[in-house]
C-alpha positions as CSV (number, residue, x, y, z in Angstrom):
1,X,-137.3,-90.5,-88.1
2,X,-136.1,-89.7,-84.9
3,X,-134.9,-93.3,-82.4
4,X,-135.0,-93.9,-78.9
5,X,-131.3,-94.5,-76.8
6,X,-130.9,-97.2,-75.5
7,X,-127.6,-96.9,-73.0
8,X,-125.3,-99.3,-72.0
9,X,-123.5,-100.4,-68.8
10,X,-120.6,-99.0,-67.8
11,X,-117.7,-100.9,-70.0
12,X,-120.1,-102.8,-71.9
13,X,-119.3,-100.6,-74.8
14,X,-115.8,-102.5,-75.2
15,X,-116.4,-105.5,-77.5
16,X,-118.5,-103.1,-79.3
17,X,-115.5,-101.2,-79.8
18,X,-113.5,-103.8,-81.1
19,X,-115.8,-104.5,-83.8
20,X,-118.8,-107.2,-82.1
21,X,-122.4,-106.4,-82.7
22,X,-124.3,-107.9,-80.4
23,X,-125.7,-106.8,-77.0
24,X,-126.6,-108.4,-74.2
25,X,-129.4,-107.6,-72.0
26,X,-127.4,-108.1,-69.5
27,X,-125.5,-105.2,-70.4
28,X,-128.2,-102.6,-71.2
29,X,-128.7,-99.9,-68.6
30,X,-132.1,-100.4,-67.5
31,X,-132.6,-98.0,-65.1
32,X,-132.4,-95.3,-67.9
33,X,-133.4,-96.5,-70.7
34,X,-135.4,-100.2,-69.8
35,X,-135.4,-102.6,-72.6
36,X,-139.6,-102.9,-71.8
37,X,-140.2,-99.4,-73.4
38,X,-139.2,-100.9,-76.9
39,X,-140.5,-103.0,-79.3
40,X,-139.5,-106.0,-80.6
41,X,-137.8,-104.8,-84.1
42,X,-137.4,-101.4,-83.3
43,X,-134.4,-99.7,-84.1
44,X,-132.6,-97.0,-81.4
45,X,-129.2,-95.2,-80.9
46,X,-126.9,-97.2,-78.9
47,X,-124.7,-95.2,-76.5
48,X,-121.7,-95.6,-74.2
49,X,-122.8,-95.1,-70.7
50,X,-120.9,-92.0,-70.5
51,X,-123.2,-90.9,-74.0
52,X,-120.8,-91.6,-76.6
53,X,-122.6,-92.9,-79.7
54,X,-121.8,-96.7,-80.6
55,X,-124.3,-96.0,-83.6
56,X,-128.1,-97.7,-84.7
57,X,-129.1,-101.0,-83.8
58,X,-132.5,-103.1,-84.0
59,X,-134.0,-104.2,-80.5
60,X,-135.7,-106.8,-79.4
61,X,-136.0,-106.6,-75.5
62,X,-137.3,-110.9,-75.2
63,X,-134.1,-112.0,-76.3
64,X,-130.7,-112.8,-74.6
65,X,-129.4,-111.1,-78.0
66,X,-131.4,-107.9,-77.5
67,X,-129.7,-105.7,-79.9
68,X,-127.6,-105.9,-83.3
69,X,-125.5,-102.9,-84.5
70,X,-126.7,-102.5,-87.7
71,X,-124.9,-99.0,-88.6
72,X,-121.9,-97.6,-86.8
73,X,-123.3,-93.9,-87.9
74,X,-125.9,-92.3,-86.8
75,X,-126.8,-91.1,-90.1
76,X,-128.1,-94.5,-91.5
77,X,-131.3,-96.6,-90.7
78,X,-132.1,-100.1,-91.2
79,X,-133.7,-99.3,-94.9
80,X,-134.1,-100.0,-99.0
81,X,-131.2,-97.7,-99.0
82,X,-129.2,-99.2,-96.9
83,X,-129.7,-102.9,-97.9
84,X,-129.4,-101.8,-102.0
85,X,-125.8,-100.5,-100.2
86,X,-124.8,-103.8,-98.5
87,X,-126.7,-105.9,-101.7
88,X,-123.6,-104.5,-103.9
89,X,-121.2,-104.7,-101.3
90,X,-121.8,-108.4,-100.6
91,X,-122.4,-108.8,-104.2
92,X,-118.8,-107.8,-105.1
93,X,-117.4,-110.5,-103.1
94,X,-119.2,-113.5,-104.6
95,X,-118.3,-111.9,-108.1
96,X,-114.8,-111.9,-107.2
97,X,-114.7,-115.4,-105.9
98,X,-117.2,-117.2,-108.2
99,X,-117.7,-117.8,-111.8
100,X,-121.6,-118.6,-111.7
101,X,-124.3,-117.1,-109.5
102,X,-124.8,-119.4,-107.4
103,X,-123.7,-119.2,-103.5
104,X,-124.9,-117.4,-100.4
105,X,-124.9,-113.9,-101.4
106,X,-125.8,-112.6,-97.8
107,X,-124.5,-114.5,-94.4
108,X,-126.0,-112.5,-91.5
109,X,-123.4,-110.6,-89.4
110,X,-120.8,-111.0,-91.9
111,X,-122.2,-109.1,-94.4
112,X,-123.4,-106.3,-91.9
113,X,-127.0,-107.4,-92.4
114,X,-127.7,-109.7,-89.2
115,X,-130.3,-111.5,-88.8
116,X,-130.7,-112.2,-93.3
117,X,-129.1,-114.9,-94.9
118,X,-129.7,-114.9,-99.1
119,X,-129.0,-118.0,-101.4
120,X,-128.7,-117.6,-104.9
121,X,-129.4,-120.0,-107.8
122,X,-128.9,-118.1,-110.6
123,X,-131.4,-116.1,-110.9
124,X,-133.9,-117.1,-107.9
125,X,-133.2,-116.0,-104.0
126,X,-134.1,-117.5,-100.9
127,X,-133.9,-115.5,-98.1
128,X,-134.1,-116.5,-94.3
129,X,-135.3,-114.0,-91.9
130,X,-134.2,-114.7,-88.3
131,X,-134.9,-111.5,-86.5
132,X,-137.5,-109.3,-85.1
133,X,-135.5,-106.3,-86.5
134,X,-135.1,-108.1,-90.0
135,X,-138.4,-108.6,-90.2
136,X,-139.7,-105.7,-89.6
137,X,-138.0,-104.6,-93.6
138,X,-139.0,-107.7,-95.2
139,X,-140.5,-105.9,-97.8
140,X,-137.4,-103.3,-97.8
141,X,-135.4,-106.7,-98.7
142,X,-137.7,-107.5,-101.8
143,X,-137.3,-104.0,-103.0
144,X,-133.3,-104.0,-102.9
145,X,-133.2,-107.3,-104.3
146,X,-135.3,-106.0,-107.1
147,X,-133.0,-102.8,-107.1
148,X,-129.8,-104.9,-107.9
149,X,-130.9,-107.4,-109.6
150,X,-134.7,-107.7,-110.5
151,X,-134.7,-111.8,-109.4
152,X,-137.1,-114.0,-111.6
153,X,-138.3,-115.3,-108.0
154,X,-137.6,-114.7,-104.8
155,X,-138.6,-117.3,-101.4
156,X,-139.1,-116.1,-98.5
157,X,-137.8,-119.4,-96.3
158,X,-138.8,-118.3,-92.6
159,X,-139.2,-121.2,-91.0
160,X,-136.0,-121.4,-88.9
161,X,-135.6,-122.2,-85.7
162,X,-134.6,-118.7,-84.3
163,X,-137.4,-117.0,-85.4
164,X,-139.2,-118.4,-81.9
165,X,-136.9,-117.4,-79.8
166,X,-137.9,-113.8,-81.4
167,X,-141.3,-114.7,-80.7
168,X,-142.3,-115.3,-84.8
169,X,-144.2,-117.3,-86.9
170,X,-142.8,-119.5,-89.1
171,X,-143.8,-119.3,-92.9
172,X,-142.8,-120.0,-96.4
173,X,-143.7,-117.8,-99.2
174,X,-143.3,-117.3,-102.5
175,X,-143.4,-113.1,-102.7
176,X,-142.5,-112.9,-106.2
177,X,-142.3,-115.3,-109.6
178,X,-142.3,-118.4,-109.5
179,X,-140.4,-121.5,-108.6
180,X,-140.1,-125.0,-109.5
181,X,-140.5,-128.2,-107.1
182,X,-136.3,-128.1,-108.1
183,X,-134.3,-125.3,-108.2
184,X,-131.1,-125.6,-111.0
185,X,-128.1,-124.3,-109.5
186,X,-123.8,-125.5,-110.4
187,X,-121.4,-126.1,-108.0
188,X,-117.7,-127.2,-109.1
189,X,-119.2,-127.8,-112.3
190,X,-121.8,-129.8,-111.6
191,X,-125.3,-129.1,-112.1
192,X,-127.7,-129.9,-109.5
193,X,-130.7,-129.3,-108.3
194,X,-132.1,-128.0,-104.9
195,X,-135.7,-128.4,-103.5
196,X,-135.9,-125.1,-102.3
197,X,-139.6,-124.7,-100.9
198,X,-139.4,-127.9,-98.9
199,X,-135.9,-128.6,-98.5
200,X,-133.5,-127.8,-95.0
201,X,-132.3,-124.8,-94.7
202,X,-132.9,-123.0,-97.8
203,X,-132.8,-126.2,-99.9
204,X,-129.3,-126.2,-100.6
205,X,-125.7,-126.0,-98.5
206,X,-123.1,-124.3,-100.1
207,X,-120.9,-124.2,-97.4
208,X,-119.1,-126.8,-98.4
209,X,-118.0,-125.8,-102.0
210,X,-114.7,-125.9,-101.6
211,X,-114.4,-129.0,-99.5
212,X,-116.5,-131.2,-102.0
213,X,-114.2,-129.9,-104.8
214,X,-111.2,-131.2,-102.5
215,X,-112.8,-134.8,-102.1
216,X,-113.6,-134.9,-105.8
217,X,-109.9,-135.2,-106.4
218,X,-109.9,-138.7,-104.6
219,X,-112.8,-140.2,-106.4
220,X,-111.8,-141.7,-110.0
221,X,-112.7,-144.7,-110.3
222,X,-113.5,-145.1,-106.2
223,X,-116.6,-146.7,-104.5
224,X,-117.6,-143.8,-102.4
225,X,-120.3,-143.9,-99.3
226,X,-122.2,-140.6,-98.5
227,X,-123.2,-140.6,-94.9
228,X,-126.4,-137.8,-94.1
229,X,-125.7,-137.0,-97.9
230,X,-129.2,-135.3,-98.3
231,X,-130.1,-134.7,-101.5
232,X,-126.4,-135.4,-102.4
233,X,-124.2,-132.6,-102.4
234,X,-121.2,-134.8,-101.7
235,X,-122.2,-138.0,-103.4
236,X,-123.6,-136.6,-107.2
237,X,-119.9,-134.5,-106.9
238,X,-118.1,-137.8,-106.7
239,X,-120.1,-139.3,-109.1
240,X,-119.3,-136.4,-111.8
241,X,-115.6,-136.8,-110.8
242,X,-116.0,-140.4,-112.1
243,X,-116.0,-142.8,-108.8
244,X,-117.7,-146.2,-109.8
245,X,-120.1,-146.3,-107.4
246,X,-122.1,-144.0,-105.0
247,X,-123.9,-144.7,-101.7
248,X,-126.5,-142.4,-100.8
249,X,-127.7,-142.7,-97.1
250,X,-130.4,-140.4,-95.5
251,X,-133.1,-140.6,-93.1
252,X,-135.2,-138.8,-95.5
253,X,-136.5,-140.9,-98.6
254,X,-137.7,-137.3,-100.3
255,X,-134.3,-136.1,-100.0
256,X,-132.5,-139.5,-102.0
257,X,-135.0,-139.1,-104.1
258,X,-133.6,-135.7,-104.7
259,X,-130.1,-136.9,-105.0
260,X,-131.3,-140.0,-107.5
261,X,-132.7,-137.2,-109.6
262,X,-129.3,-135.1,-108.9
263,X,-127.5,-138.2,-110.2
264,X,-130.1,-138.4,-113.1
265,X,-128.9,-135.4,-114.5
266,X,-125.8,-135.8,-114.5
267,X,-125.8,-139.6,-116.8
268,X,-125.0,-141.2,-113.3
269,X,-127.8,-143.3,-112.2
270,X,-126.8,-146.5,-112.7
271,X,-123.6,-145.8,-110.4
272,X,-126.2,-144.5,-107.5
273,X,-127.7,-146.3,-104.3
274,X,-129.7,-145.1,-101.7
275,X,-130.2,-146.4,-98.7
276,X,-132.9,-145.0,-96.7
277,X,-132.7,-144.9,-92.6
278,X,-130.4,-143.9,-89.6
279,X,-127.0,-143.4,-90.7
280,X,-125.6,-145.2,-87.8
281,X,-127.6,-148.3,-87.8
282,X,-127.1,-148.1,-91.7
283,X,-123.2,-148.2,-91.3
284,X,-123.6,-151.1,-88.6
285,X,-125.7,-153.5,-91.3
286,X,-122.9,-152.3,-93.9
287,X,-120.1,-153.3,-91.2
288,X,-122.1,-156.6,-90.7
289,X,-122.4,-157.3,-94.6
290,X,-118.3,-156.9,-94.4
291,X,-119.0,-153.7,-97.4
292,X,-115.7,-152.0,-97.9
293,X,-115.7,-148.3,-99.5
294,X,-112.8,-146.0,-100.9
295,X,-114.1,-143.1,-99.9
296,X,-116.2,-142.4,-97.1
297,X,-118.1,-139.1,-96.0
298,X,-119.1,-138.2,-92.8
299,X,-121.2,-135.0,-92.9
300,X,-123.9,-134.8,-90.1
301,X,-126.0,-132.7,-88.9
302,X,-125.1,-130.3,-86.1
303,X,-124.5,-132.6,-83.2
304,X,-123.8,-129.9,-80.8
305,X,-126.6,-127.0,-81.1
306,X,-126.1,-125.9,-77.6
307,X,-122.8,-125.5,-75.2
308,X,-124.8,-128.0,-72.6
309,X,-124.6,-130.7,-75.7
310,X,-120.9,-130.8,-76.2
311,X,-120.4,-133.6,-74.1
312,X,-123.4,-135.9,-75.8
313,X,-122.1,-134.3,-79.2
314,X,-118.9,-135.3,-78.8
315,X,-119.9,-139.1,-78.4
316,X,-121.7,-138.9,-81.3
317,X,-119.1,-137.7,-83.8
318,X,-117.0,-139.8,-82.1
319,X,-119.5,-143.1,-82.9
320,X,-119.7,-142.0,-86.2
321,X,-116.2,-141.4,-87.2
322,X,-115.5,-145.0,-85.6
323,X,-117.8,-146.6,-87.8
324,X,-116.8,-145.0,-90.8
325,X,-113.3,-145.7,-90.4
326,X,-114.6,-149.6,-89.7
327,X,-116.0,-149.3,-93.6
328,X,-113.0,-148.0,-95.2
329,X,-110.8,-150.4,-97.3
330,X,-107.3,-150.1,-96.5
331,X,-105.7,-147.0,-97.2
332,X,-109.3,-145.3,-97.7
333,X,-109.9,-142.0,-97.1
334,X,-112.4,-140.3,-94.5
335,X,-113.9,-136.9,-95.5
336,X,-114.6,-136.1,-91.8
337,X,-116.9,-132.5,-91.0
338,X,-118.6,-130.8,-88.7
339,X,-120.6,-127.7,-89.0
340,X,-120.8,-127.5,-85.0
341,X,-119.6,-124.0,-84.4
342,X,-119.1,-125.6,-80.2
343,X,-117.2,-128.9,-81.9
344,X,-113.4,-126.7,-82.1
345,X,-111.3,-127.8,-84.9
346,X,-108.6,-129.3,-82.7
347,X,-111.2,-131.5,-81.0
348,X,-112.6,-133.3,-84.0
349,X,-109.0,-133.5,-84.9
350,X,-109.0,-135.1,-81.7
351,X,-111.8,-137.9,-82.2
352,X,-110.2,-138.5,-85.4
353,X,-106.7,-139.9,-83.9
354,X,-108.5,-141.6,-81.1
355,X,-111.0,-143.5,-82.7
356,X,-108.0,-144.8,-85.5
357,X,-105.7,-146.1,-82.5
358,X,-108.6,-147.4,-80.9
359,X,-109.3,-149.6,-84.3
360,X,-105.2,-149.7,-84.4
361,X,-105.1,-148.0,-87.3
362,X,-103.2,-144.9,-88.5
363,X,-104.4,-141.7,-89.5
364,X,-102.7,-139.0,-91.9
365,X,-105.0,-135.5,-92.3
366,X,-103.4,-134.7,-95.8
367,X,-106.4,-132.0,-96.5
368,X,-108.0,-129.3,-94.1
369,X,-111.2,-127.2,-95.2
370,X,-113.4,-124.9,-93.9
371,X,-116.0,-122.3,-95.0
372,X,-116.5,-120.8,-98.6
373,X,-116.1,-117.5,-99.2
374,X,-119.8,-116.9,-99.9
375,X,-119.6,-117.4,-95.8
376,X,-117.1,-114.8,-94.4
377,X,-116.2,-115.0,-91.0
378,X,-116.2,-111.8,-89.0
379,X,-113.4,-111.8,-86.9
380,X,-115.0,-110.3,-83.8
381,X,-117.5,-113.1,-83.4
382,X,-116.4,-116.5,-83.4
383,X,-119.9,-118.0,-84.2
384,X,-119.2,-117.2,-87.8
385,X,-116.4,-119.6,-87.9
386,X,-118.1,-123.0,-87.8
387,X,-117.6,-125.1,-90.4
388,X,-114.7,-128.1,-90.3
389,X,-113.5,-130.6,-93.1
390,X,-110.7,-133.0,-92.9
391,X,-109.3,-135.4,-95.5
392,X,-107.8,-138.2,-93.9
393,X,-105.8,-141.3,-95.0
394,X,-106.6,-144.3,-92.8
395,X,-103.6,-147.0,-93.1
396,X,-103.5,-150.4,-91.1
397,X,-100.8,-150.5,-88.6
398,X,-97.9,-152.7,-90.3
């Protein structure tokens, strides 16, 4: 199959170079080879503006993004072949870092496959398709994942909210099997369940494996509120490392539901409450009914989705982490996070010390986290570094 070139501006090949796969359109050569002569999806040679190869990418000339490297040779195309290749090689990792199939096996640009993410529960996949160019080998992606490891099921989640932006249509599918309302998977040796089909995301988060496990440590014994715990990925975890008493709190009554069941399974719910509404009105009635909690965890939703919301964003982690701190007994500890790729580390740090001398209290961060290894950050694109955990002491001020 021969490709199209599309050619680049003069020095637009640099962060290429140094291992980036994106292009802008911005930094496409129009003149000779105009991003309107391709089709969303399509794959072409990418070249230097001097006609050095940079190697094969998928197009899609709508899009700010209009091109992903997907090969840095020639030789290979966006295919069965080479997803079976990039199946193993992703596969490899997660067998090396995890004891049970169950994690992301694919995450995008990490795993040289951008534009796909994979989650694994056992033996059923869910796979997100975000791009024009991804999409295009959906059923090249069914046929790998049959190749390596012949899935019971696999769900095809594309509803996210990229997929517009590349000028798709949302859809959820099941292409092969079949799947149940809840989907068994084990994290830190918990089982659990995820609603798959009608759940965020891909039903499940597993970015936060090794930042529950961290918590966990801190809950014997504890009374431990779960602020935005969906279907409970942090509170069940506490609840299996033996606090006395979880509290649940979600603006989506299918989702505690989830978690009761979650709790269920694990001989724990008669030590579960849910609490159904917004988590910050939900904290101020708590504050009002003078609750006190061990433990609290503060895992929202991305506040900042876009650069132009850092400022509003910033508020609102800074509203929450205030009003968590006001529930804490003394010397509890705050599980503060942020999967805001445009919150930076040092600036929910930040809120953190603030919002403890403004209740003139002290704070000690004893525990840091960030991603699992099932999400790999590539180092030439910061975007893949996005998720924050902190384990903080709060102490009155003697």
């Amino acid at each position: 199959m021969s490709l199209k070139t599309l050619l680049l501006n003069q020095g637009a090949e640099r962060r290429l170079r140094a291992g980036h796969i994106w292009i802008y359109s911005n930094e496409v050569d129009n003149k000779r080879s105009p991003l309107k002569q391709f089709e969303p999806g399509e794959q072409v040679l990418v070249e230097a503006s001097n006609g050095k190869s940079l190697g094969v990418a998928y197009v899609n000339p709508n899009t700010l993004i209009c091109g992903r490297i997907i090969s840095r040779s020639t030789k290979y195309r966006l295919d069965r072949s080479l997803l079976v290749h990039r199946l193993n090689i992703a596969l490899s990792l997660r067998e090396a870092c995890f004891d049970k199939p169950c994690y992301r096996l694919v995450y995008g640009d990490s795993d040289g496959l951008p534009g796909l993410v994979i989650d694994r529960f056992y033996d059923v996949f869910v796979v997100q398709i975000s791009t024009a160019g991804m999409e295009t080998v959906v059923e090249d992606i069914v046929s790998a994942l049959n190749k390596v490891f012949m899935p019971e099921a696999i769900v095809l989640r594309c509803d996210g909210k990229m997929r517009a932006t590349e000028g798709m249509e949302s859809y959820i599918e099941v292409v092969q099997g079949s799947v149940d309302e809840l989907c068994p998977l084990e994290e830190n040796g918990v089982s659990l369940l995820a609603p798959v089909l009608t759940g965020q995301k891909t039903g499940w988060f597993y970015d936060h494996r090794n930042n529950r496990a961290a918590m966990q440590r801190h809950c014997d014994g504890k009374r431990v509120l779960d602020l935005f715990s969906y279907v409970g990925g942090w509170g069940v975890q506490a609840l299996a490392a033996g606090a006395s008493e979880v509290t649940c709190v979600d603006a989506s009554e299918t989702a505690l539901e989830v978690a009761l069941e979650n709790a269920r399974i694990n001989a724990a719910e008669d030590r579960f409450i849910g609490l159904q509404g917004d988590a910050f009105d939900t904290c101020k009635a708590l504050i009002q009914e003078k609750e006190k909690f061990d433990v609290v965890v503060v895992d929202p939703p991305a506040f900042i989705q876009r650069r132009k919301d850092i400022k509003n964003g910033e508020r609102a982690y800074a509203r929450i982490n205030n009003l968590a701190m006001r529930l804490l007994d003394k010397g509890g500890i705050l599980v503060s996070a942020s999967c805001s790729m445009h919150l930076q580390r040092e600036r929910l740090v930040d809120i953190i010390r603030s919002n403890a001398r403004e209740l003139d209290r002290s704070a000690q961060i004893f525990d840091q986290g960030h991603q699992g290894a099932d999400h790999p950050v590539h180092p030439a694109i910061p975007e893949t570094d996005y998720l924050k955990s902190f384990c903080v002491r709060v102490l009155p001020n003697n």
